[in-house]
C-alpha positions in Angstrom: 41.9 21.3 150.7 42.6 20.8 146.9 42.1 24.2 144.9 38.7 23.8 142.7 39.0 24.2 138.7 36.0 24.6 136.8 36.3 23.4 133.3 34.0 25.1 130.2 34.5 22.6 127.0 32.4 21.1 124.6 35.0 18.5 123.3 34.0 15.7 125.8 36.9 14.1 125.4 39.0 17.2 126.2 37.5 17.9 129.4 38.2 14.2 130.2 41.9 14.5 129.3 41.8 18.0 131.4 40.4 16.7 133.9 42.6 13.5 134.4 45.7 15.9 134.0 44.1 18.2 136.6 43.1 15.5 138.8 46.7 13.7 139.2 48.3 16.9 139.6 45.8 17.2 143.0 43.1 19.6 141.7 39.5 19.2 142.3 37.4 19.0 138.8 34.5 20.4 137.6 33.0 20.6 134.2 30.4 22.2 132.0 29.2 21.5 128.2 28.3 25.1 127.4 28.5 28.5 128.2 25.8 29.0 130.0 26.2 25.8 131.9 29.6 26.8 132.7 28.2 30.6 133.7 25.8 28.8 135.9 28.4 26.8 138.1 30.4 29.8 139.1 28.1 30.1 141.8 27.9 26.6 143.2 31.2 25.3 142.3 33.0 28.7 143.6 36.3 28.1 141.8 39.9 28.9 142.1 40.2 28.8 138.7 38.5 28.3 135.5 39.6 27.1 132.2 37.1 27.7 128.9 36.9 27.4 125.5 36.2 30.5 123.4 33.8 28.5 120.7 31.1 27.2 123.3 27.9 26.9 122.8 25.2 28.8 124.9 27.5 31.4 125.3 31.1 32.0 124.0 34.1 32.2 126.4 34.6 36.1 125.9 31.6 36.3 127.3 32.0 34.2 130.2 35.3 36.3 131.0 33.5 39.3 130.3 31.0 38.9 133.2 32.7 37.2 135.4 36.0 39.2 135.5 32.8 42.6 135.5 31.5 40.2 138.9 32.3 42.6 141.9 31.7 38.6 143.2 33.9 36.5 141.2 36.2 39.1 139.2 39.1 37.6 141.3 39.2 34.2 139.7 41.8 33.6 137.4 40.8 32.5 133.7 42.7 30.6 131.2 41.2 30.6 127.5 42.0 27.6 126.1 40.8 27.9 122.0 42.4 27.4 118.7 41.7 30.5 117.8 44.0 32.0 120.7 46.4 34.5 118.8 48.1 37.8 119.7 45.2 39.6 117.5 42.4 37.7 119.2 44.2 39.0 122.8 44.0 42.3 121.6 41.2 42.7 120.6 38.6 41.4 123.8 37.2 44.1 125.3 37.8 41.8 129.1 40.7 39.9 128.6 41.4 36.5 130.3 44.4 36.3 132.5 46.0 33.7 130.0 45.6 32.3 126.7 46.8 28.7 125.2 46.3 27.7 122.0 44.8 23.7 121.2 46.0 21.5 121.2 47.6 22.1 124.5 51.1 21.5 125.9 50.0 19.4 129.5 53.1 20.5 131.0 52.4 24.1 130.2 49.0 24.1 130.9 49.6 22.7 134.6 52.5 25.5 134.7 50.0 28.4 134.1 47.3 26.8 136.5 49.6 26.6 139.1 51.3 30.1 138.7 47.8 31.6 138.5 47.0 29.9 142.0 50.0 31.0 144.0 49.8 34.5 143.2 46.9 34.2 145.6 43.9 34.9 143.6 41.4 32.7 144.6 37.5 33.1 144.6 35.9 35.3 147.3 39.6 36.7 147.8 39.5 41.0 147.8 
């Protein structure tokens, strides 16, 4: 069974890109607009992995990562921040922090490195 992503973007035609990427490489794809759209999936989508934005609206991404990764639930799942505004200050400074951090634009071939080495170090949603 293909391992679920759940993208949070706001640039439609970033999560189409993502997605396609995502897609070929075998992954199932998921999206939300905003924040708290994104939030709201968790639940229904149950993820491997997600992938957000830090500028969202609704709800920014270190808030996502914040209560998901508080989530006795879904503090398992692996999050990738995907901003321009990732820097080594911006790491340092989040009070949760993602499990990694790319800066936009993206590099495809790096991004599909992280997802993958985030998946095969076995944490995966509903995993203790």
């Amino acid at each position: 069974m293909a391992k679920k992503i759940l993208i949070i973007e706001d640039q439609k035609s970033l999560v189409q890109l993502l997605s396609a990427r995502l897609k070929s490489a075998g992954y199932q794809v998921f999206s939300a607009m905003d924040g708290t759209a994104g939030l709201d999936q968790v639940p229904k989508v149950k993820p491997d992995l997600v992938i957000t934005d830090l500028a969202l609206p609704g709800m920014n991404g270190n808030v996502i990562v914040r209560i998901l990764k508080t989530s006795a639930q879904f503090k398992t799942i692996p999050i990738v921040m995907l901003s321009a505004f990732v820097d080594e200050s911006m790491k340092s400074g989040v009070e949760v922090p993602a499990d990694a951090y790319l800066p936009k634009p993206y590099e495809p071939e790096k991004l599909l490195a992280k997802v993958s080495e985030l998946l095969n170090q076995g944490v995966a949603y509903g995993t203790q």
